[in-house]
N, CA and C atoms as a LAMMPS dump frame, in Angstrom:
ITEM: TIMESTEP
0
ITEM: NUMBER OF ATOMS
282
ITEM: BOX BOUNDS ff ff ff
-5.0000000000000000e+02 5.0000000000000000e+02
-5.0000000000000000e+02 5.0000000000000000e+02
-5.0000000000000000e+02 5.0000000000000000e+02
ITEM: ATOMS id mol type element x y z
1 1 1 N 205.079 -427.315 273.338
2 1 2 C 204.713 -425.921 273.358
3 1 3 C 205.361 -425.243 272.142
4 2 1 N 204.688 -424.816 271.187
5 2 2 C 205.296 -424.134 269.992
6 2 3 C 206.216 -422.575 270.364
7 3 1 N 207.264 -422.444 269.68
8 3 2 C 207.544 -421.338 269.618
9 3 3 C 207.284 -420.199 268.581
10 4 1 N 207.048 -419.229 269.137
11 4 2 C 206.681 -418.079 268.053
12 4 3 C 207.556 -417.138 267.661
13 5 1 N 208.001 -416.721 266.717
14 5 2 C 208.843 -415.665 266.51
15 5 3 C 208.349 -414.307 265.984
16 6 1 N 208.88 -412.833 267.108
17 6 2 C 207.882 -411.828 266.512
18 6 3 C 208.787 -410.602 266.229
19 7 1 N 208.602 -409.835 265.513
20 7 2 C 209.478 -408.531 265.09
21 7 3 C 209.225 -407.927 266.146
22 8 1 N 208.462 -407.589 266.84
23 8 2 C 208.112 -406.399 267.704
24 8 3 C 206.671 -406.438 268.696
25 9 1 N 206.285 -405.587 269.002
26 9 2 C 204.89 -405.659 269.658
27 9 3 C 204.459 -404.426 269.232
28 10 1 N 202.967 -404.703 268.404
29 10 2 C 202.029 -404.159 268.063
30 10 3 C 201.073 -403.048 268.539
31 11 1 N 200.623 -403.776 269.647
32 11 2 C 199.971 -402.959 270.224
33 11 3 C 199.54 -404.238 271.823
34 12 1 N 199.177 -402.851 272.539
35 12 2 C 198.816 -403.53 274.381
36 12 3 C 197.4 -403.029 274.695
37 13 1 N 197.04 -403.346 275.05
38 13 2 C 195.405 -402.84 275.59
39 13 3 C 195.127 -403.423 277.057
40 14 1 N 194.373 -403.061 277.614
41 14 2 C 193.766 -403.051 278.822
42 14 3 C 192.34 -402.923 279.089
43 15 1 N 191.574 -403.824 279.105
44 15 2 C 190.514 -404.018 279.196
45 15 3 C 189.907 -404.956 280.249
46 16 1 N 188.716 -404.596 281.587
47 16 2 C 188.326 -405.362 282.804
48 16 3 C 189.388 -405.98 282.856
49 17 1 N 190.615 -405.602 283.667
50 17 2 C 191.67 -406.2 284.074
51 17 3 C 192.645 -407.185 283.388
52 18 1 N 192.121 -406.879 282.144
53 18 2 C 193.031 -408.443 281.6
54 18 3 C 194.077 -407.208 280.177
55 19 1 N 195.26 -407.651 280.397
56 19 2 C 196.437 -406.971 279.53
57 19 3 C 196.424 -407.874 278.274
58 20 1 N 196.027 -406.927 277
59 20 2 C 196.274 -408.05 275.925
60 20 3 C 197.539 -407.675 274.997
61 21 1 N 198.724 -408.191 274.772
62 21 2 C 199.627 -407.764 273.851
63 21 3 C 199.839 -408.453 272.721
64 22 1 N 199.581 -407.765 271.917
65 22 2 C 199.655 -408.229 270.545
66 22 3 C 201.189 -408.086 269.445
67 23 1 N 201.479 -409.305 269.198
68 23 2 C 202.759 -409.659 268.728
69 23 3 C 202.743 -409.514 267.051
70 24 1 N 203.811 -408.994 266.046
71 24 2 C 203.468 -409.081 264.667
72 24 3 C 205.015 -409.872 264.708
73 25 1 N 205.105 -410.487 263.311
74 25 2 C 206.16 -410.258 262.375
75 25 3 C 206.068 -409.588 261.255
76 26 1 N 207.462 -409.603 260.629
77 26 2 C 206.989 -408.521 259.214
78 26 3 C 207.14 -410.016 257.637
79 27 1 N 206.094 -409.514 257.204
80 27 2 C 205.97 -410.485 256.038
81 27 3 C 206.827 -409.679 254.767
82 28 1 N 206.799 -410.204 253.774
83 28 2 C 207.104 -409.67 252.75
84 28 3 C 206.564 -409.459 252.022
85 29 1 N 205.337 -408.664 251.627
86 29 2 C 204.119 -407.886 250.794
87 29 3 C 204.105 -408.417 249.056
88 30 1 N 205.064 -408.147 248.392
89 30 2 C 204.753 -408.319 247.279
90 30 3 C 205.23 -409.67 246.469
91 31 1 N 204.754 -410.094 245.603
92 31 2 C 205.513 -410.93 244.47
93 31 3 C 206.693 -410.906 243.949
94 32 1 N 206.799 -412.644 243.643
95 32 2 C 208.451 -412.656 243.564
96 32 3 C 208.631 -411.46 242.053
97 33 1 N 209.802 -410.81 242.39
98 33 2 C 209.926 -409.786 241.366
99 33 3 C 209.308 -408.78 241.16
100 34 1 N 208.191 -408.404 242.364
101 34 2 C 207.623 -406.962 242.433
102 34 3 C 207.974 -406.392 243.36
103 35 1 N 206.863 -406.065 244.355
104 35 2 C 207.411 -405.298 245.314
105 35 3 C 207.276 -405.7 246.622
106 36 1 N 208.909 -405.323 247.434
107 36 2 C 208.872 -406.33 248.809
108 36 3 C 208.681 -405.235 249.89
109 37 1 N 207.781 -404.543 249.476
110 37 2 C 207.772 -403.743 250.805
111 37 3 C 207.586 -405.08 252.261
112 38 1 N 207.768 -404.825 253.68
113 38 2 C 207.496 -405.337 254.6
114 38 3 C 206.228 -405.018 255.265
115 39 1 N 205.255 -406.121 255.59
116 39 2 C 204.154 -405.456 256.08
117 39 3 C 204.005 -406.868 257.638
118 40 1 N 203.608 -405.69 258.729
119 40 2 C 203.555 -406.685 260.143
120 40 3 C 202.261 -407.577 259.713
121 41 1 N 202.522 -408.237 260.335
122 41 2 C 201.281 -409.592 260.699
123 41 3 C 201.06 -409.706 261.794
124 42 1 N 199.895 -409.943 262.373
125 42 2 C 199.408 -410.754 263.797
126 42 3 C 200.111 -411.689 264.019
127 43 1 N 200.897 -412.311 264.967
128 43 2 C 201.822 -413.211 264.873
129 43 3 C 201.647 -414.386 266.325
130 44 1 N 200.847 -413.31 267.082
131 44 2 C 200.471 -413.956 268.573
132 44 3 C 199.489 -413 269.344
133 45 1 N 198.642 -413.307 269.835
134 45 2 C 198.213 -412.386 271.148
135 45 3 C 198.129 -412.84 272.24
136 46 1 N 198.654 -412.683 273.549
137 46 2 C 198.823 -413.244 274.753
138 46 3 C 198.032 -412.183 276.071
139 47 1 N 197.671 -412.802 276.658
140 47 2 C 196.135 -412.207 277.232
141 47 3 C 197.096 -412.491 279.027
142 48 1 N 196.729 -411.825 279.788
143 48 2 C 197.208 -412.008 280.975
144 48 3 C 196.779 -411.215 281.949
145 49 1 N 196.622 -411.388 283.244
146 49 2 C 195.447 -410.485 284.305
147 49 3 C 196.583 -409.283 284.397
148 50 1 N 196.544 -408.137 284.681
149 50 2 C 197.224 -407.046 284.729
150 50 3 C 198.209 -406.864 286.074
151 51 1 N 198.1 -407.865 287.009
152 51 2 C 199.029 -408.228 287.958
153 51 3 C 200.355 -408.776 287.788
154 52 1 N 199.83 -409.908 286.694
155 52 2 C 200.843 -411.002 285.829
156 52 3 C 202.171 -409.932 284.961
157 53 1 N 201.13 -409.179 284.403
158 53 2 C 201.909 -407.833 283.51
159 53 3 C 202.494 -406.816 283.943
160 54 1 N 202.463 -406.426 285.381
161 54 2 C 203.148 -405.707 286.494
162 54 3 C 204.621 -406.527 286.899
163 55 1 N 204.116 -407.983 287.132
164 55 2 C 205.397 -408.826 287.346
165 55 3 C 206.346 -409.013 286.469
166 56 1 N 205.845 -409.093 284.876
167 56 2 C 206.275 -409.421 284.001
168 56 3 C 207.507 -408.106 283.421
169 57 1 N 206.782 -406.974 283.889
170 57 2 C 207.764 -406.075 283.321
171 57 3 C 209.062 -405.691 284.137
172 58 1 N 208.495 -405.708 285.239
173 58 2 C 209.531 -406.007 286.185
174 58 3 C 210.475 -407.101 285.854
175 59 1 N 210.28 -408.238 285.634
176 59 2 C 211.204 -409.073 284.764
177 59 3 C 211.885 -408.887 283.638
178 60 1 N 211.116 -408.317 282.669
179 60 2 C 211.938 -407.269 281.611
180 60 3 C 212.736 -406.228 281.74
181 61 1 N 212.486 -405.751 283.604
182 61 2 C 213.665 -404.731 283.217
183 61 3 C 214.812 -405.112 283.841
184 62 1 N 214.787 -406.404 284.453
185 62 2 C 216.252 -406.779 285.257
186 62 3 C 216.912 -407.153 283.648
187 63 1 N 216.115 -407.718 282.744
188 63 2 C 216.892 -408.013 281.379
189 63 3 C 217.548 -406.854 280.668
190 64 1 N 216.784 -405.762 280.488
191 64 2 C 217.183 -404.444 280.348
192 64 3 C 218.605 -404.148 280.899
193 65 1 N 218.219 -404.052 282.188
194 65 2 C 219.363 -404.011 282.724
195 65 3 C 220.798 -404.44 282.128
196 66 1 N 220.735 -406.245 282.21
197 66 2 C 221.811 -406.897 282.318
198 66 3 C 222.276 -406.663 280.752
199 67 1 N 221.353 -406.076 279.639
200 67 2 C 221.756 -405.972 278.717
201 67 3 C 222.865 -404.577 278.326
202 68 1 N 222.321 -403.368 279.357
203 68 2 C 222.952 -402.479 279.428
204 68 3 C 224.148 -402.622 280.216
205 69 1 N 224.477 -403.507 281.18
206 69 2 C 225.694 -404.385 281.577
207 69 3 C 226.417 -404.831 280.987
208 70 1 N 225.815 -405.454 279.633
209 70 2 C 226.908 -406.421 279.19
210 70 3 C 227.303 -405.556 277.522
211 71 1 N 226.424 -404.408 277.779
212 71 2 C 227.4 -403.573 276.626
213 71 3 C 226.528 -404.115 275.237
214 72 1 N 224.739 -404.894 275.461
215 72 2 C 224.685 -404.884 274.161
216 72 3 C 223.648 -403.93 273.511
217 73 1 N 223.432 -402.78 274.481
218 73 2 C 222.379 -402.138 273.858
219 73 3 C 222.851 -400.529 275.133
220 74 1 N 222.318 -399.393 274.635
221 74 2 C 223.116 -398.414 275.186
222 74 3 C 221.736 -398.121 276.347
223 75 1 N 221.781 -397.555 277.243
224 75 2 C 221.227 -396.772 278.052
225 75 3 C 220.09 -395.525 277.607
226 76 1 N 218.637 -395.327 277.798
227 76 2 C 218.031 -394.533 277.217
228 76 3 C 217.813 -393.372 278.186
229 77 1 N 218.005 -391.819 278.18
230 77 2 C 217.739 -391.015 279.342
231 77 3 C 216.303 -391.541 279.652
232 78 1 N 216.536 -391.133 280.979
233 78 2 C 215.494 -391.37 282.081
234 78 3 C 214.752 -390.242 281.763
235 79 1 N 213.868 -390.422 283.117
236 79 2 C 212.707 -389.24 283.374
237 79 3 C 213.707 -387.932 284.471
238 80 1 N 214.927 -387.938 284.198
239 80 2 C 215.078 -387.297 285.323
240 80 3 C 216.1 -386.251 284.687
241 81 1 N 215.605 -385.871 283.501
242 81 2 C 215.988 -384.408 282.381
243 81 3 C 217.428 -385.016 281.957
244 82 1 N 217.634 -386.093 282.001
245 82 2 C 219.028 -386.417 281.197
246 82 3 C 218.329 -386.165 279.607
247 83 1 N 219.773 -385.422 278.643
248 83 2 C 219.488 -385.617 277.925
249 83 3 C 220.577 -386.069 276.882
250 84 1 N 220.222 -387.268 275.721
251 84 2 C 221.037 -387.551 275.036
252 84 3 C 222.391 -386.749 274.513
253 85 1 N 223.54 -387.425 274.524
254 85 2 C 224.46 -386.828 273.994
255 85 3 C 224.478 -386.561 272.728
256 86 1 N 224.738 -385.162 272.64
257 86 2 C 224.598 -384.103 271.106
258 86 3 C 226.252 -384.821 270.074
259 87 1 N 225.603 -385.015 269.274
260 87 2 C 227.069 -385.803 268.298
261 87 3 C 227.925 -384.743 267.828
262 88 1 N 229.272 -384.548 267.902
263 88 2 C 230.048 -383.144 267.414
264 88 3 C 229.992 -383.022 265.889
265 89 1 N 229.775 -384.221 265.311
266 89 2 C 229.107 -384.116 263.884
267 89 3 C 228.3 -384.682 263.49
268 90 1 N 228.172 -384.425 262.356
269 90 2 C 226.965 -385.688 261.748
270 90 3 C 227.294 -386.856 261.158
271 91 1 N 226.252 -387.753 261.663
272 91 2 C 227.213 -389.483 261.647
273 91 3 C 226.602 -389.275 260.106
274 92 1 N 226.052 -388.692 259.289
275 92 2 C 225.681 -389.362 257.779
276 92 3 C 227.438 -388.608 257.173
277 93 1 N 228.182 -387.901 257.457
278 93 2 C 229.174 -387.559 256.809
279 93 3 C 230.552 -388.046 257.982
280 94 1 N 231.686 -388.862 257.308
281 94 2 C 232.556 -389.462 257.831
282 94 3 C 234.089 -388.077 257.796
């Protein structure tokens, strides 16, 4: 079974029941010695009945979770009017 490696997700759609998510990486656009802007690529699309994708996220968020457990990614306010903490300065000046 090959593995794929992806920067991010592209885009999700929903169409007659079937969830399609589309996976990029980012390439490197220009020639050696011109210009490297980054540009995404199609990298995967994985197709799944919209039940599968109900389960699935649910699985993503116990990961969520355990990640906000283990301190490697911070907590995002909820839907329930939390709102981010205001910084007493500005992080671009030390």
């Amino acid at each position: 079974m090959p593995t794929h490696f992806c920067d991010g997700l592209k885009e999700v759609t929903l169409l007659n029941g079937v969830v399609r998510l589309e996976f990029h990486r980012l390439e490197g656009g220009g020639l050696p010695g011109g210009d490297h802007d980054l540009q995404p690529r199609i990298e995967l699309v994985l197709a799944m009945p919209a039940q599968g994708f109900v389960q699935a996220l649910s699985l993503l968020d116990q990961v969520r979770e355990g990640l906000i457990k283990d301190g490697v990614i911070r907590p995002t306010p909820d839907s329930q009017n939390e709102q981010p903490a205001t910084p007493r300065r500005s992080p671009n000046f030390a």
